[in-house]
C-alpha positions as CSV (number, residue, x, y, z in Angstrom):
1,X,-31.8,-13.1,34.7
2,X,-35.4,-14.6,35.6
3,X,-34.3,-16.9,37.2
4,X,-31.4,-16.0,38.9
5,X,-34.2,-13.7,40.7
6,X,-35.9,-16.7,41.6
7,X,-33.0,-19.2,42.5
8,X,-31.9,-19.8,46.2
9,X,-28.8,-21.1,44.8
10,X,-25.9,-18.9,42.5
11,X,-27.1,-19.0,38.9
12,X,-23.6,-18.5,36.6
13,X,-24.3,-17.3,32.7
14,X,-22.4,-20.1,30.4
15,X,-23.2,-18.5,27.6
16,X,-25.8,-16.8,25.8
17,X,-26.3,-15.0,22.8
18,X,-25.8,-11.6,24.2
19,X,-23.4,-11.9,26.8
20,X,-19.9,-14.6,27.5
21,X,-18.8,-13.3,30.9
22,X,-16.9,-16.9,31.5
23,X,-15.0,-16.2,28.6
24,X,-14.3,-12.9,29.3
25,X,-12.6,-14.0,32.9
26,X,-10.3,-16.6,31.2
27,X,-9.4,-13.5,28.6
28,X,-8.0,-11.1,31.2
29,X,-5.8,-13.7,33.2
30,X,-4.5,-15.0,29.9
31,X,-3.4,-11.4,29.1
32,X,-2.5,-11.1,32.4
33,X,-0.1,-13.9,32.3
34,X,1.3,-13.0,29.3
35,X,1.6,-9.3,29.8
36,X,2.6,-8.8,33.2
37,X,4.8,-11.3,34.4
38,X,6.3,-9.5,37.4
39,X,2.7,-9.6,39.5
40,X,2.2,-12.6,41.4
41,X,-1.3,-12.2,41.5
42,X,-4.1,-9.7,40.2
43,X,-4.5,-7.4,43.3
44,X,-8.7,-7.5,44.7
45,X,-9.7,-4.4,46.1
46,X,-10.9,-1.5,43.9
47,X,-10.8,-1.1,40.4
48,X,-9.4,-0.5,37.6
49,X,-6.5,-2.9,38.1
50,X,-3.2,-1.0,37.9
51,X,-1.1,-3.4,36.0
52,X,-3.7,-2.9,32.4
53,X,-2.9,1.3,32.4
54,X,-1.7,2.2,29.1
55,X,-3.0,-1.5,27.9
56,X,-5.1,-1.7,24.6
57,X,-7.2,-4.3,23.1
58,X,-8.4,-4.3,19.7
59,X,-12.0,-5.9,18.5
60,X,-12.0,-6.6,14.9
61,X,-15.6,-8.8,13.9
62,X,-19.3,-9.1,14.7
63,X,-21.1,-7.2,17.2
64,X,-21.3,-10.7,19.3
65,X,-21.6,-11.5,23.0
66,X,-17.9,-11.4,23.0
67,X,-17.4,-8.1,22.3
68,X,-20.8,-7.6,24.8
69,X,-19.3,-8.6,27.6
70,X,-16.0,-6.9,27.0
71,X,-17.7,-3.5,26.8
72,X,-19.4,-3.9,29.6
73,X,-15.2,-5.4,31.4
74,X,-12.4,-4.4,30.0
75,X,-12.6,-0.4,30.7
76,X,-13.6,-1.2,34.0
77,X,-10.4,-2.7,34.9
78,X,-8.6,0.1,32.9
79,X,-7.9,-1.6,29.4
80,X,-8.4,0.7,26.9
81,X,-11.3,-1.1,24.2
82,X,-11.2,-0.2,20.6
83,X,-14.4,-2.0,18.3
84,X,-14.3,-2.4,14.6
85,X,-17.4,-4.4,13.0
86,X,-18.6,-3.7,9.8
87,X,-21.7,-0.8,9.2
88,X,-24.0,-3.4,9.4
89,X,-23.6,-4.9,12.8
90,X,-23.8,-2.1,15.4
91,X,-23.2,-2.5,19.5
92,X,-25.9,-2.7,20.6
93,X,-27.7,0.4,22.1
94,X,-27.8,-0.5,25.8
95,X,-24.3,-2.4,26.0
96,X,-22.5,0.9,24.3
97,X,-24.4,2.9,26.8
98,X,-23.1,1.0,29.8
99,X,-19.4,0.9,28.0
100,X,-19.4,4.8,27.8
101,X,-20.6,5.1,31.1
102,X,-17.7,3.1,32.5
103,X,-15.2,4.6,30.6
104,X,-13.0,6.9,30.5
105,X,-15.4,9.5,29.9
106,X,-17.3,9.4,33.1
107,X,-13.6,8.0,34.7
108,X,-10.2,9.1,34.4
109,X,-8.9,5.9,35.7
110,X,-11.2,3.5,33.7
111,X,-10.1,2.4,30.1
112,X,-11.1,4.7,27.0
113,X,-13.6,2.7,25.1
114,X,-14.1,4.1,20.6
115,X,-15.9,2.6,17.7
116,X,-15.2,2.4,14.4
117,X,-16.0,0.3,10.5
118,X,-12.0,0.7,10.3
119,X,-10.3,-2.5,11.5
120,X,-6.4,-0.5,11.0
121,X,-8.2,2.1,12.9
122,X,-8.9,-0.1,15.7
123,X,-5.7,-1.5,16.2
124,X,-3.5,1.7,16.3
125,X,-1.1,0.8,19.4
126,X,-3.1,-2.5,20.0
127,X,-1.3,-4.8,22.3
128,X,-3.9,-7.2,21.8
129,X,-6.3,-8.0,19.0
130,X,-9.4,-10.7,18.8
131,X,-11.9,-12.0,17.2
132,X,-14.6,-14.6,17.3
133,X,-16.3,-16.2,14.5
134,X,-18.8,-14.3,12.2
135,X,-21.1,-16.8,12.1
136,X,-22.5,-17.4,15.2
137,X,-24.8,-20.0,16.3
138,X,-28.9,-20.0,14.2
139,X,-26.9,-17.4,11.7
140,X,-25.6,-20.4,9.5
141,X,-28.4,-19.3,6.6
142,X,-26.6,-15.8,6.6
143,X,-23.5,-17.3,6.1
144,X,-22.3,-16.2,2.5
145,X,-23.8,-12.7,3.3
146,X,-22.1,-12.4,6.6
147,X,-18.8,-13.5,4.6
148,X,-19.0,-10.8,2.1
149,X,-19.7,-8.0,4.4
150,X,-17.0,-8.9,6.6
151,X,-14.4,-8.5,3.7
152,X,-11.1,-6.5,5.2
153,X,-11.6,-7.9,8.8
154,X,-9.5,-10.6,8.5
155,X,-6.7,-10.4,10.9
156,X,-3.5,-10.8,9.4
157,X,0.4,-9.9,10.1
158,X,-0.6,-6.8,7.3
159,X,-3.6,-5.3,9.2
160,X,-1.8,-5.0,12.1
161,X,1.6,-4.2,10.7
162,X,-0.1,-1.4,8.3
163,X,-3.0,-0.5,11.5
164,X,0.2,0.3,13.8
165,X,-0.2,-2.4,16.6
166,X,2.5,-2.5,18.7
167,X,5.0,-4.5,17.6
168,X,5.2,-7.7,20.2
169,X,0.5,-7.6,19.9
170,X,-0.5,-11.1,20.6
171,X,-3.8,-12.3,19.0
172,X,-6.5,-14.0,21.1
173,X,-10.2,-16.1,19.9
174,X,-12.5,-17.9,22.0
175,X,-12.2,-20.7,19.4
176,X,-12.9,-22.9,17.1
177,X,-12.2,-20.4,14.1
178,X,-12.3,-20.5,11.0
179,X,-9.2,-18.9,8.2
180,X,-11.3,-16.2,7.2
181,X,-11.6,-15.2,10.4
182,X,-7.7,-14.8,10.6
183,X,-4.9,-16.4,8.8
184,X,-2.9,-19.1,9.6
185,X,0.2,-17.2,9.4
186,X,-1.0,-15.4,12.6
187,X,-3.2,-18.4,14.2
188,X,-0.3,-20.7,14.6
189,X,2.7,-18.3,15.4
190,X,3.5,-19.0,18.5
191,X,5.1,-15.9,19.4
192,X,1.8,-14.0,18.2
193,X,-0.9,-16.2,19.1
194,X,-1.8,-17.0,22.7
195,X,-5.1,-18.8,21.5
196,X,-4.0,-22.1,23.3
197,X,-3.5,-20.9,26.8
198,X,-6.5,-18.9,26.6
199,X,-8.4,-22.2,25.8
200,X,-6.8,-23.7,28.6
201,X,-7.3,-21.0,31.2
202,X,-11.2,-21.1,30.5
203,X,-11.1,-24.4,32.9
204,X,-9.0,-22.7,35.5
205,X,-11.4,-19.7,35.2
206,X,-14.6,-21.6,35.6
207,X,-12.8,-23.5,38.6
208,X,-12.3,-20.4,40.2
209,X,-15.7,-19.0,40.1
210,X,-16.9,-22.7,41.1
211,X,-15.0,-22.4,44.2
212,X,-16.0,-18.7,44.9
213,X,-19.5,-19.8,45.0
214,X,-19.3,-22.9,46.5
215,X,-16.2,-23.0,49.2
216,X,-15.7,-19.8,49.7
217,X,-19.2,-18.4,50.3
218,X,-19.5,-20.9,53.4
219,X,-16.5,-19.7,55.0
């Protein structure tokens, strides 16, 4: 922020430990792709976007930057956002302010946005769920408590099966991941997991935004 105030030249945020909006671009055109194949391109103009109405995404894991920057997103563009993290790790106070402010509280048209310690809450009529590692980086001495307090978020077939997702949810993770994060039965199903593509689309994503900035801004 300091020195984007300063800089003559566009400063983009890679990555930081409260915020991934990079990440967050290359999420919604993969679920984009994979959701709503009839568009031939995400409409600009005013939001929300009316392909995601009625569209749900499903946090289950740490209060992280991911889930950050999807708060802040998602209900923006009319995706409904459901969080589950564990009683210890909370949103934090001015991100879930934003989030309920551009929401469907303040907006009919935005997406609703509701918290909860329940993952098979969370992912009632979830066309998509994610999650990131619980370990994130300069937390690796908290690493057996982490594991143990995240017990039951594990995203499996079960939890979404026994949660109510709907039944064709895919599963998404900015990667790498690790099996206690979710199981290999749902990682590597092909017809559940869109990990790869997402992965992929981060290049194209971060292309785009090059070329906003730097070809498009001159013409």
């Amino acid at each position: 922020k300091v020195l984007s105030q300063y800089s003559s030249v566009p400063v983009i945020n890679a990555l930081t430990a409260k915020f991934h909006p990079l990440q967050i671009l290359a999420d919604i055109v993969t679920m984009y792709e994979h959701f709503m194949p009839n568009y031939e391109s995400i409409p600009s103009g005013d939001l929300p976007l009316p392909m995601f109405k009625n569209f749900k995404v499903a946090w289950v894991g740490d209060a992280n930057n991911i889930i950050n920057s999807m708060l802040v997103t998602l209900p923006r563009i009319g995706i409904d956002l459901a969080v589950a993290t564990p009683p210890e790790y909370q949103i934090l106070d001015d991100v879930a302010k934003f989030a309920n402010e551009n929401s469907k509280a303040t907006n009919p048209n935005y997406g609703a946005v509701s918290y909860t310690h329940d993952p098979k809450v969370a992912v009632k009529d979830a066309d998509v769920i994610v999650t990131d590692t619980w370990i994130s980086m300069g937390q690796e001495s908290e690493k057996e408590r982490r594991i143990k307090e995240f017990a039951g978020y594990q995203v499996t077939e079960k939890l979404a099966k026994e949660g109510g997702a709907k039944p064709n949810w895919k599963f998404m993770h900015c990667l790498p991941r690790k099996p206690h994060e979710v199981d290999d039965e749902v990682f590597y199903n092909p017809e559940r997991s869109i990990v790869f593509p997402e992965a992929e689309n981060r290049k194209y994503t971060v292309m785009a935004v090059f070329e906003m900035l730097m070809v498009n801004a001159k013409k």
